[in-house]
PQR file with spaces between the fields and no chain letter, atoms N, CA, C, O and H, PARSE charges and radii, in Angstrom:
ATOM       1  N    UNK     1       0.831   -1.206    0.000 -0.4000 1.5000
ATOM       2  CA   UNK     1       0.000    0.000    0.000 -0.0000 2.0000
ATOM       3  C    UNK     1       0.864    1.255    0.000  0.5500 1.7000
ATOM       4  O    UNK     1       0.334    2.365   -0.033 -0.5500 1.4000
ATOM       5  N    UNK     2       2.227    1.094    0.038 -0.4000 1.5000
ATOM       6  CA   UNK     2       2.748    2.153    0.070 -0.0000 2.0000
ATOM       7  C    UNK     2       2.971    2.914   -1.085  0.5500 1.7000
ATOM       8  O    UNK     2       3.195    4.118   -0.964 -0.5500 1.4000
ATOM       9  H    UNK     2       2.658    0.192    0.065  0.4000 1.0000
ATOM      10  N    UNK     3       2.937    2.277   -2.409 -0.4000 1.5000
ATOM      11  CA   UNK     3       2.907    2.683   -3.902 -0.0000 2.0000
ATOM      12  C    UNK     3       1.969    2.810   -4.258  0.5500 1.7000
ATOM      13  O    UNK     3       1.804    2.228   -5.330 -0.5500 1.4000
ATOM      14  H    UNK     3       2.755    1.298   -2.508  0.4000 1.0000
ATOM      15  N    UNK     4       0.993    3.416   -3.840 -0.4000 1.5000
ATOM      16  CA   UNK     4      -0.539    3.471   -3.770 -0.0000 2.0000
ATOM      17  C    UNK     4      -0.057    4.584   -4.695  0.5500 1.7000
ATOM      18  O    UNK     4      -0.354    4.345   -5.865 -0.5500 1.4000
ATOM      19  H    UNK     4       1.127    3.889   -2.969  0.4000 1.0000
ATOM      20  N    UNK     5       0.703    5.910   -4.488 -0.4000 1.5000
ATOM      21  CA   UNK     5       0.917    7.377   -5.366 -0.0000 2.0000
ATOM      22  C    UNK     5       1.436    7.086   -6.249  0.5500 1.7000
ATOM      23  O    UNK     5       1.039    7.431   -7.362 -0.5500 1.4000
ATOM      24  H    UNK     5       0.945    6.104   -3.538  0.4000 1.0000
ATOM      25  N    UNK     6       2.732    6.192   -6.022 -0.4000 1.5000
ATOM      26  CA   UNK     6       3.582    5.570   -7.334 -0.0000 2.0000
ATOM      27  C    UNK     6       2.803    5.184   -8.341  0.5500 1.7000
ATOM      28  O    UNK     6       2.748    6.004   -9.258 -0.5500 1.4000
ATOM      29  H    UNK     6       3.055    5.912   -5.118  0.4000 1.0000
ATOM      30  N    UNK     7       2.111    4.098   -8.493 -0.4000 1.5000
ATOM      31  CA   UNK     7       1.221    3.784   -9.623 -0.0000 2.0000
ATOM      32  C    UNK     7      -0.255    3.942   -9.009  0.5500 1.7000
ATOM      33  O    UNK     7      -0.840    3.398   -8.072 -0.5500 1.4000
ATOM      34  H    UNK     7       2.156    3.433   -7.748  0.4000 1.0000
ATOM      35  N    UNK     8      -0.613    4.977   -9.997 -0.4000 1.5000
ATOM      36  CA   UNK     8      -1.935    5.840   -8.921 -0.0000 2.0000
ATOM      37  C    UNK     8      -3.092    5.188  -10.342  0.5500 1.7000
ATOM      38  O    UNK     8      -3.564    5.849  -11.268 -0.5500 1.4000
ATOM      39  H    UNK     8      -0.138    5.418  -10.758  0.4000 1.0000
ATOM      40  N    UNK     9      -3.273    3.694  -10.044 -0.4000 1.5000
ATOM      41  CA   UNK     9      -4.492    3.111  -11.693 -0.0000 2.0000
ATOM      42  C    UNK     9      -5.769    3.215   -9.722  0.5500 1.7000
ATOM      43  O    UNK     9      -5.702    3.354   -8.501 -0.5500 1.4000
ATOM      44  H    UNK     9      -2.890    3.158   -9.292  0.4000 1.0000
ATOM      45  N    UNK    10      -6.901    2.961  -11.146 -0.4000 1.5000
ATOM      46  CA   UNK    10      -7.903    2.702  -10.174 -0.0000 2.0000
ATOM      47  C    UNK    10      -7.801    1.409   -9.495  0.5500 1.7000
ATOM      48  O    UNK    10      -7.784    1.207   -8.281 -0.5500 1.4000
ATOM      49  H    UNK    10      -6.955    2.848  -12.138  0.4000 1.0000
ATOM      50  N    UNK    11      -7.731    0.515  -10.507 -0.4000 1.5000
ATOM      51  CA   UNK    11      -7.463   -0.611   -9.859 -0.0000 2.0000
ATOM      52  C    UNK    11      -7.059   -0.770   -8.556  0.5500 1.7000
ATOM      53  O    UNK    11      -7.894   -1.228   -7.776 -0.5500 1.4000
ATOM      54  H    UNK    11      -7.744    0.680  -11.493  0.4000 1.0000
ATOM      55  N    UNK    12      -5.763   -0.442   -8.069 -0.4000 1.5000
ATOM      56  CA   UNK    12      -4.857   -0.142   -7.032 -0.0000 2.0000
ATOM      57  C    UNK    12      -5.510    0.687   -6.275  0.5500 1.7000
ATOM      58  O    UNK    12      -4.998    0.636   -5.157 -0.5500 1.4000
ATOM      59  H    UNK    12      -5.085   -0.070   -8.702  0.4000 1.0000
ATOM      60  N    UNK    13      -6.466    1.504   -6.302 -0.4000 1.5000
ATOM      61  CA   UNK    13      -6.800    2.491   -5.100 -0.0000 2.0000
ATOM      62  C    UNK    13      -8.304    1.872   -4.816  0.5500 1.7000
ATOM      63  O    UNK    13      -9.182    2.417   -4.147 -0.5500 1.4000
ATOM      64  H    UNK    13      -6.882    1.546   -7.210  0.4000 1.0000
ATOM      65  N    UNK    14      -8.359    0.993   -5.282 -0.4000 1.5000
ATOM      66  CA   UNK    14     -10.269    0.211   -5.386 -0.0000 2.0000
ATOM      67  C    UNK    14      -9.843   -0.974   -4.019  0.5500 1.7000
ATOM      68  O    UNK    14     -10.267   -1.078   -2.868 -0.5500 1.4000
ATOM      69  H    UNK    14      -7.646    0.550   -5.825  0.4000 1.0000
ATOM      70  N    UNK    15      -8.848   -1.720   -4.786 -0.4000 1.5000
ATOM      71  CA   UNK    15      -7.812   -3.055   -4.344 -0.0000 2.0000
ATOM      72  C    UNK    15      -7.499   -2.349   -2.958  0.5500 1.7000
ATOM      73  O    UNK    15      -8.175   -2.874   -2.073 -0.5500 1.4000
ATOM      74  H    UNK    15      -8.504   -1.636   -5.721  0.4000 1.0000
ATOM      75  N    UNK    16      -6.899   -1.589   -2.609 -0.4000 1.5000
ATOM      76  CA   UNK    16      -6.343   -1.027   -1.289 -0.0000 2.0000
ATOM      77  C    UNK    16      -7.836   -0.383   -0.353  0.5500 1.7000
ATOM      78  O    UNK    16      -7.757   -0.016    0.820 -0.5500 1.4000
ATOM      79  H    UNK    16      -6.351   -1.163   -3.328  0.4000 1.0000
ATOM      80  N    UNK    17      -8.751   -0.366   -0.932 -0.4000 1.5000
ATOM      81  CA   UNK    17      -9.480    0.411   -0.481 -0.0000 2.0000
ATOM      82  C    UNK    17     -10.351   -0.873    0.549  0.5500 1.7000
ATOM      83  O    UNK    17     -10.587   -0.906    1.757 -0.5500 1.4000
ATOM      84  H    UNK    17      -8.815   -0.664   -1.885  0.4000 1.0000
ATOM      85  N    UNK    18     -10.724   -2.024   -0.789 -0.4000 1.5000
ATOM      86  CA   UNK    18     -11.283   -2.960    0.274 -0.0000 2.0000
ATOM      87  C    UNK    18     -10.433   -3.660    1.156  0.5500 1.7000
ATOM      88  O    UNK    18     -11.073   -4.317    1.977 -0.5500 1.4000
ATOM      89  H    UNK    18     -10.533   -1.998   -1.770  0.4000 1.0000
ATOM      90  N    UNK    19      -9.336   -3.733    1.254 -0.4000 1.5000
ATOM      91  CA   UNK    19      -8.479   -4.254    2.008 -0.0000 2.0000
ATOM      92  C    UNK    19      -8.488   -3.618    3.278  0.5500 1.7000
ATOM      93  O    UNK    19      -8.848   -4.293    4.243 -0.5500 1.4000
ATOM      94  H    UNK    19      -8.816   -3.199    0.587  0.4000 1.0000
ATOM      95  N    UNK    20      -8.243   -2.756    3.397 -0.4000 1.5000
ATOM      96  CA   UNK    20      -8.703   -1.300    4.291 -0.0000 2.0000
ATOM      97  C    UNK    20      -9.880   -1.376    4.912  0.5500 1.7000
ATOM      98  O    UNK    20      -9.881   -1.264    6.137 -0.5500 1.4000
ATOM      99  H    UNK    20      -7.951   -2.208    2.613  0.4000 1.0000
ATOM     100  N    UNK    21     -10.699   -1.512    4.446 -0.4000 1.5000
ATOM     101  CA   UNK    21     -12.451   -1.861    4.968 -0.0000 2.0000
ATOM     102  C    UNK    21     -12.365   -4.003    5.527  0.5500 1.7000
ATOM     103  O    UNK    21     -12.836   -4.583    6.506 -0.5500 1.4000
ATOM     104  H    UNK    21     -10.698   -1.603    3.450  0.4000 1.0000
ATOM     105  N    UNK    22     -12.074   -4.186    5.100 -0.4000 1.5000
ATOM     106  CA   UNK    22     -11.530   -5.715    5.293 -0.0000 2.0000
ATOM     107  C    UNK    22     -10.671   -6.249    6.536  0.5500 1.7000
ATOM     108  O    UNK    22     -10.769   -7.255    7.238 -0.5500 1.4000
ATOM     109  H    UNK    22     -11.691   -3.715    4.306  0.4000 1.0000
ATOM     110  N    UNK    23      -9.629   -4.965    6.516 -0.4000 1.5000
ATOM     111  CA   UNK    23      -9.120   -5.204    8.052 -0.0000 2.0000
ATOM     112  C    UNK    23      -9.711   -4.429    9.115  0.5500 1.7000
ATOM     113  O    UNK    23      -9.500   -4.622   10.312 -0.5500 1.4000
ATOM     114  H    UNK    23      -9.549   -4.148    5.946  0.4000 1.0000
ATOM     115  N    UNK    24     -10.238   -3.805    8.768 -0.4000 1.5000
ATOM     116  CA   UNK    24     -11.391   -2.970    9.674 -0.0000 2.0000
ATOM     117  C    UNK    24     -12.262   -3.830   10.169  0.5500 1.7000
ATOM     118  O    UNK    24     -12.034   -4.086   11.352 -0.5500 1.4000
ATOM     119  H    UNK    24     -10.409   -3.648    7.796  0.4000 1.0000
ATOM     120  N    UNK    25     -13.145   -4.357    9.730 -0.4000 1.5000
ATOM     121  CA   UNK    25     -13.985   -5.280   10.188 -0.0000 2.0000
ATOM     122  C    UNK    25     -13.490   -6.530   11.395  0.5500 1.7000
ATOM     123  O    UNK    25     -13.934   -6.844   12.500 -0.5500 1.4000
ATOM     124  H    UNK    25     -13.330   -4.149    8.769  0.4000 1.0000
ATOM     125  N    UNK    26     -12.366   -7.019   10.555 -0.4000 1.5000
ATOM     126  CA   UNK    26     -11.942   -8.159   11.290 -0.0000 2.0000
ATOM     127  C    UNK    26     -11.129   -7.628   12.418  0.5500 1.7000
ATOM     128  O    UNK    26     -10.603   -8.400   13.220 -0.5500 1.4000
ATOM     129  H    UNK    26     -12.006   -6.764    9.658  0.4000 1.0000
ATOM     130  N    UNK    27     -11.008   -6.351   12.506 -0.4000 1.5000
ATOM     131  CA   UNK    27     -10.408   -5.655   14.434 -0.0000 2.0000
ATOM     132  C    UNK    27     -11.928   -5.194   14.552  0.5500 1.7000
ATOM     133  O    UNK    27     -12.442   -5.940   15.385 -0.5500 1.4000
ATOM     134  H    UNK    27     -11.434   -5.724   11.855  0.4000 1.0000
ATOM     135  N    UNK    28     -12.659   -4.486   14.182 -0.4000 1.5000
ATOM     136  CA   UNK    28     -14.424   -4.459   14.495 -0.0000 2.0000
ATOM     137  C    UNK    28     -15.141   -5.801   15.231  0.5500 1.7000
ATOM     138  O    UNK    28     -15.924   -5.750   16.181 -0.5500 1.4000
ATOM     139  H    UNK    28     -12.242   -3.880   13.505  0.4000 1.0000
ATOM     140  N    UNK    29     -14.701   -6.918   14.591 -0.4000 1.5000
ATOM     141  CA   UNK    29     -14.786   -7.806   14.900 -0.0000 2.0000
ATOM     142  C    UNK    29     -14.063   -8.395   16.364  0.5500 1.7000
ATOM     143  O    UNK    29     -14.705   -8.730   17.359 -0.5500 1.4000
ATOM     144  H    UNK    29     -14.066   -6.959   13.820  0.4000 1.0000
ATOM     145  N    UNK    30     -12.974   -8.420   16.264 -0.4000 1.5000
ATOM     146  CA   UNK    30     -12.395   -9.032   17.624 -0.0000 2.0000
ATOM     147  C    UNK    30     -12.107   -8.204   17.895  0.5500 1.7000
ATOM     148  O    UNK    30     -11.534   -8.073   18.976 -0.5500 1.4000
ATOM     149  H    UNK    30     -12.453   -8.148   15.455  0.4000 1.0000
């Protein structure tokens, strides 16, 4: 996630985005 600016495609900021919401949940979670 740190080349998130480096190669700034949507793809990559969609991809990082649910990942982000994804580990959220699972500390939401426990």
């Amino acid at each position: 996630m740190m080349d998130v600016a480096h190669h700034c495609s949507a793809y990559e900021l969609i991809l990082s985005t649910i990942m982000v919401q994804l580990v959220n949940q699972v500390h939401f979670l426990h």
